[in-house]
C-alpha positions as CSV (number, residue, x, y, z in Angstrom):
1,X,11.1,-25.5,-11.0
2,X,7.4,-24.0,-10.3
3,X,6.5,-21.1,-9.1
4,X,3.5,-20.5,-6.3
5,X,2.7,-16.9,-5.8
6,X,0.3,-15.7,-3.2
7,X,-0.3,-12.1,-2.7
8,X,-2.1,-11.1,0.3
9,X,-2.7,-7.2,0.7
10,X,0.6,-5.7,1.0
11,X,3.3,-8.5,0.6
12,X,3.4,-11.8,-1.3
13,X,5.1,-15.1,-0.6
14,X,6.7,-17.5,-3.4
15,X,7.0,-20.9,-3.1
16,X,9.3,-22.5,-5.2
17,X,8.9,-25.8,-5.8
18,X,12.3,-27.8,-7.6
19,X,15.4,-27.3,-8.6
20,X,16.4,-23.6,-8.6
21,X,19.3,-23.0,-11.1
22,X,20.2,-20.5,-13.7
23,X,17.6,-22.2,-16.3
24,X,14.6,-20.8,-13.7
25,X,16.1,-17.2,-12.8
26,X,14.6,-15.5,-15.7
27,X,10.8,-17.0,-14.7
28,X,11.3,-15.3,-10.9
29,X,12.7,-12.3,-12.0
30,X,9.6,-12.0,-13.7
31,X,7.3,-12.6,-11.3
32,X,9.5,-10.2,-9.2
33,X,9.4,-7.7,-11.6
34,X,5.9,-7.7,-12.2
35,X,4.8,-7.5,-8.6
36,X,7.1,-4.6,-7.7
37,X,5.4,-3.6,-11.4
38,X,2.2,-3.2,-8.7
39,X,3.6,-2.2,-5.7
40,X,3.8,-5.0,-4.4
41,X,7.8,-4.5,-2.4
42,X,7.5,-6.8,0.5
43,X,8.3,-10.7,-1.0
44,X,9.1,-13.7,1.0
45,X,11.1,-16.9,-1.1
46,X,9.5,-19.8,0.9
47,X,12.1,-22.3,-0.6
48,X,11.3,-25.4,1.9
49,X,10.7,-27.5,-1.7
50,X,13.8,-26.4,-3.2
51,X,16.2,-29.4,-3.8
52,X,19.0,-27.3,-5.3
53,X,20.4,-24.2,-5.7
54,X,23.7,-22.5,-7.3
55,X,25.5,-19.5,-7.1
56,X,23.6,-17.9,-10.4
57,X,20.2,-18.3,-8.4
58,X,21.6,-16.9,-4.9
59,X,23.0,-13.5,-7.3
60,X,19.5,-13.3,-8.6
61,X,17.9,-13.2,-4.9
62,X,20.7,-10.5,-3.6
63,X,19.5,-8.5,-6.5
64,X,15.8,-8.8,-6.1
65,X,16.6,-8.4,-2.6
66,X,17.9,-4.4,-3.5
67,X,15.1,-4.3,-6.3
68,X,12.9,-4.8,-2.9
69,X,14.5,-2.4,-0.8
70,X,14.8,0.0,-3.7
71,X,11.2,0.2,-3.7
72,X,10.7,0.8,0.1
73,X,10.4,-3.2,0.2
74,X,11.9,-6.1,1.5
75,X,12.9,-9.7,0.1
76,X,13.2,-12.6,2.8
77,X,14.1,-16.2,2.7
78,X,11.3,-18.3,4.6
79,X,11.7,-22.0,5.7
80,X,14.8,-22.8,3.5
81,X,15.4,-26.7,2.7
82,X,18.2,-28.3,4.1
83,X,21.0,-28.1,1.5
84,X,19.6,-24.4,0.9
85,X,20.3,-23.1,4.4
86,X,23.5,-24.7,4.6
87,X,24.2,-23.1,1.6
88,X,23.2,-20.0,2.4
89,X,24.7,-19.8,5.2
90,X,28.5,-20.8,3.7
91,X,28.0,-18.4,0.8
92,X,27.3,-15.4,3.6
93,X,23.6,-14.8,2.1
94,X,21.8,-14.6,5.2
95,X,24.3,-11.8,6.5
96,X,22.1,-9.6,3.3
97,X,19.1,-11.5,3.3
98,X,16.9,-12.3,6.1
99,X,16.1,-16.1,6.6
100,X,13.5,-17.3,8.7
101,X,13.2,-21.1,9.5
102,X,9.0,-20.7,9.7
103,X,7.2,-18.5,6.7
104,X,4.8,-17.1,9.5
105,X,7.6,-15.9,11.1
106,X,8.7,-14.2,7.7
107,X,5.3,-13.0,7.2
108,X,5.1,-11.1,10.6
109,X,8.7,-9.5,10.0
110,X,7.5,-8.5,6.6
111,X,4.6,-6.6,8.3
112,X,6.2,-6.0,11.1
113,X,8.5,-3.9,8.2
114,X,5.2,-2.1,6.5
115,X,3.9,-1.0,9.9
116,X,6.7,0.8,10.5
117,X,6.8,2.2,7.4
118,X,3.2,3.4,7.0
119,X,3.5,4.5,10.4
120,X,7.4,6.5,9.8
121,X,5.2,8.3,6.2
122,X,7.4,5.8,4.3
123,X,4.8,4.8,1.9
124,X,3.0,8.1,0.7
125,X,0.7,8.4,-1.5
126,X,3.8,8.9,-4.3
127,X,5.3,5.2,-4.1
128,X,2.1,4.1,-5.7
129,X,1.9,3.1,-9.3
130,X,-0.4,4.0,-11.8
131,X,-1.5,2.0,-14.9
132,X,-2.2,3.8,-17.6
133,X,-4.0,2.7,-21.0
134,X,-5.7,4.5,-23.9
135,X,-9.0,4.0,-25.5
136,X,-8.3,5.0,-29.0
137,X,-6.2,2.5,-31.3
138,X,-3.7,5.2,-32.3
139,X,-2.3,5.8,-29.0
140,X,-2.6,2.2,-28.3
141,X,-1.0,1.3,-31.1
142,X,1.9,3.7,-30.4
143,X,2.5,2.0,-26.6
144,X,2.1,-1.8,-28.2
145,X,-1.5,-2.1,-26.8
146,X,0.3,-2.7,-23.3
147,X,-0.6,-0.2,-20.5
148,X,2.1,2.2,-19.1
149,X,3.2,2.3,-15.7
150,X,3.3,6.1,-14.2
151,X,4.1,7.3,-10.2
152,X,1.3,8.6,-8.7
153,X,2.0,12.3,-7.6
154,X,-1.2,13.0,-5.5
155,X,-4.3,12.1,-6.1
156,X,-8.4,13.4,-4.5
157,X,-11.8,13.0,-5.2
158,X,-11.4,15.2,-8.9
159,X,-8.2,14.3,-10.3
160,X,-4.8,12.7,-10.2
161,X,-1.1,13.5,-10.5
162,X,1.4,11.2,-12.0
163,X,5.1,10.8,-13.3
164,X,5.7,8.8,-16.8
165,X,9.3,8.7,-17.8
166,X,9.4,7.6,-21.4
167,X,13.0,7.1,-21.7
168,X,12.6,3.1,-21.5
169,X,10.8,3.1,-24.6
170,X,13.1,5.3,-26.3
171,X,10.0,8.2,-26.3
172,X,10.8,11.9,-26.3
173,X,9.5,14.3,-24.2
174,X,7.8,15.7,-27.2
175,X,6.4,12.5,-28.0
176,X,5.6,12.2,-24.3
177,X,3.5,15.6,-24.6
178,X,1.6,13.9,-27.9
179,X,1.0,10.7,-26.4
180,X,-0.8,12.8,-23.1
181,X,-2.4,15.6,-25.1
182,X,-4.4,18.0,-23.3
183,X,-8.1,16.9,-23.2
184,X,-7.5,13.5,-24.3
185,X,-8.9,10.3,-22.4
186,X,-6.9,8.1,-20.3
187,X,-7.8,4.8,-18.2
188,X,-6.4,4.7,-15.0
189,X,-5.7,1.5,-12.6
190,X,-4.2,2.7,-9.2
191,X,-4.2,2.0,-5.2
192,X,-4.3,3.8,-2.1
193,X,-3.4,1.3,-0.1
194,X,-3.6,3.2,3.0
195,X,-7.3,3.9,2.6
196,X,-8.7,1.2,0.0
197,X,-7.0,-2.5,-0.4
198,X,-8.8,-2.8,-3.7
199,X,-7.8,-0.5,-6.7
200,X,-9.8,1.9,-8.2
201,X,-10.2,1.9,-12.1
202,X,-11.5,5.4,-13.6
203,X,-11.7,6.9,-17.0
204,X,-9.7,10.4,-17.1
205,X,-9.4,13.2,-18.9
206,X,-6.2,15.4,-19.4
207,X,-6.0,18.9,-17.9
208,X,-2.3,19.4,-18.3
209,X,0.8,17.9,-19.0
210,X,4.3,19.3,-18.2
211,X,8.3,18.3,-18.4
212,X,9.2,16.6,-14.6
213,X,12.8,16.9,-15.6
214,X,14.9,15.8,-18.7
215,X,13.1,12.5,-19.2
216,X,9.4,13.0,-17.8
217,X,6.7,14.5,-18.0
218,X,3.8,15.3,-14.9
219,X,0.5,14.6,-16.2
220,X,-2.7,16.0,-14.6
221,X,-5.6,14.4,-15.2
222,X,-9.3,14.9,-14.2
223,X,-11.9,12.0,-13.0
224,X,-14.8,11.7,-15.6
225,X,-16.1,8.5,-14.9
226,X,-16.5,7.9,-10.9
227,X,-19.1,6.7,-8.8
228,X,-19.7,8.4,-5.2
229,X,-18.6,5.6,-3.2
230,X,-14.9,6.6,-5.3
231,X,-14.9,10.1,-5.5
232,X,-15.6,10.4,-1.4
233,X,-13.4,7.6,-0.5
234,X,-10.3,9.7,-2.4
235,X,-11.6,12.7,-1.0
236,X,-11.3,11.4,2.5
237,X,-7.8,10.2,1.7
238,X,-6.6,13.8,0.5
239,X,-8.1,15.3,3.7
240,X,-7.0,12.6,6.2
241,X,-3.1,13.1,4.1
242,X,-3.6,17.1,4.8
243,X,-3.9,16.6,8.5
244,X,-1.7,14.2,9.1
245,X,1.5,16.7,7.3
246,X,-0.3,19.3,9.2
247,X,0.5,17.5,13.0
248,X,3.5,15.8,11.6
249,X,6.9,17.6,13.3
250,X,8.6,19.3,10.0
């Protein structure tokens, strides 16, 4: 089976191409993985290509259909082949997952889906992701040279809040405190995708670091390296979020 992946903005559609059996589920779980990874929630499965399909594949799309909806997302099935919508339909997917015959038809549900979000406050500011990477070898040694993935807390033109839980890694919060030491440097790789569809990439440098519970720690971290054009674009955003709560009903 191939895989075709293209990510526009806010959602992505995957084109699979083949035979989809239990042999390919690991290779869409992670391209699944890695797009919710960059918050990236909102996925259409164009499976018009598809020749076949068993019951380990359909499992695989009810569960990256919650992994989706977990993350404030959605998962669709657009332009299913044949023998996949009659499949589908016998099997009782399509009463979970939403099939549409035409993938522009998906598309404008999946949109459909983020404008009412963004325009509901579904998608703050704290459902992005952050990545987070370290320019000395030591502490990039310590993470396997491959960057961390934190929740942004709140973020303006001087510095930014995240969550890293190291429990996946088997990291203490003690080790969690080490690896963010106060007035060390940290590269940072985030989106605001309500204000900016590109991401912003700044160096930072730690202010503070606290526990977030048993298994996390809440990192504060101010902007060294950041042009104008950045710093006033995130100090818009924290202004523009401040009057919004402030008219929002409670």
């Amino acid at each position: 089976m191939k895989i075709d992946k293209y990510v526009q903005d806010d959602y992505c559609i995957l084109t699979l191409k083949g035979e989809f059996d239990t042999f390919y589920v690991p290779s869409l779980q992670e391209e699944v993985e890695s797009l919710l990874e960059n918050g990236v929630a909102h996925l259409a499965l164009n499976l018009r290509l598809v020749k076949f399909i068993n019951s380990t594949a359909l499992g695989a799309i009810i569960r990256f259909h919650k992994l989706c909806k977990a993350a404030n997302g959605e998962l669709v099935i657009a332009h299913p082949s044949n023998f996949v919508r009659d499949i589908v339909t016998k099997v009782g997917i399509d009463q979970i997952v939403p099939v549409f015959d035409e993938q522009e038809a998906a598309v404008k549900h999946l949109i459909k889906n983020l404008n009412e979000l963004e325009l509901a406050g579904a998608v703050p500011v704290n459902q992005e992701k952050v990545l987070i990477s370290f320019p000395d070898e030591t502490r990039q040694r310590q993470t396997g040279g491959k960057p961390l993935i934190g929740s942004m807390g709140n973020v303006n033109g001087d510095r930014i809040q995240f969550l890293w839980s190291g429990q996946k890694r088997g990291v203490s919060q003690d080790q969690m405190r080490q690896l963010f030491f106060t007035g060390s440097d940290v590269h940072l790789k985030f989106q605001v995708k309500m204000f900016k569809k590109g991401y912003f990439e700044l160096l930072g440098k730690v202010r503070e670091v606290e526990a977030a519970g048993d298994d996390a720690v809440r990192v504060t971290a101010g902007f060294v390296a950041i042009s104008d054009v950045d710093r006033e674009a995130l100090t818009q955003f924290a202004e523009d979020m401040e009057f919004l709560k402030r008219q929002l009903p409670n």
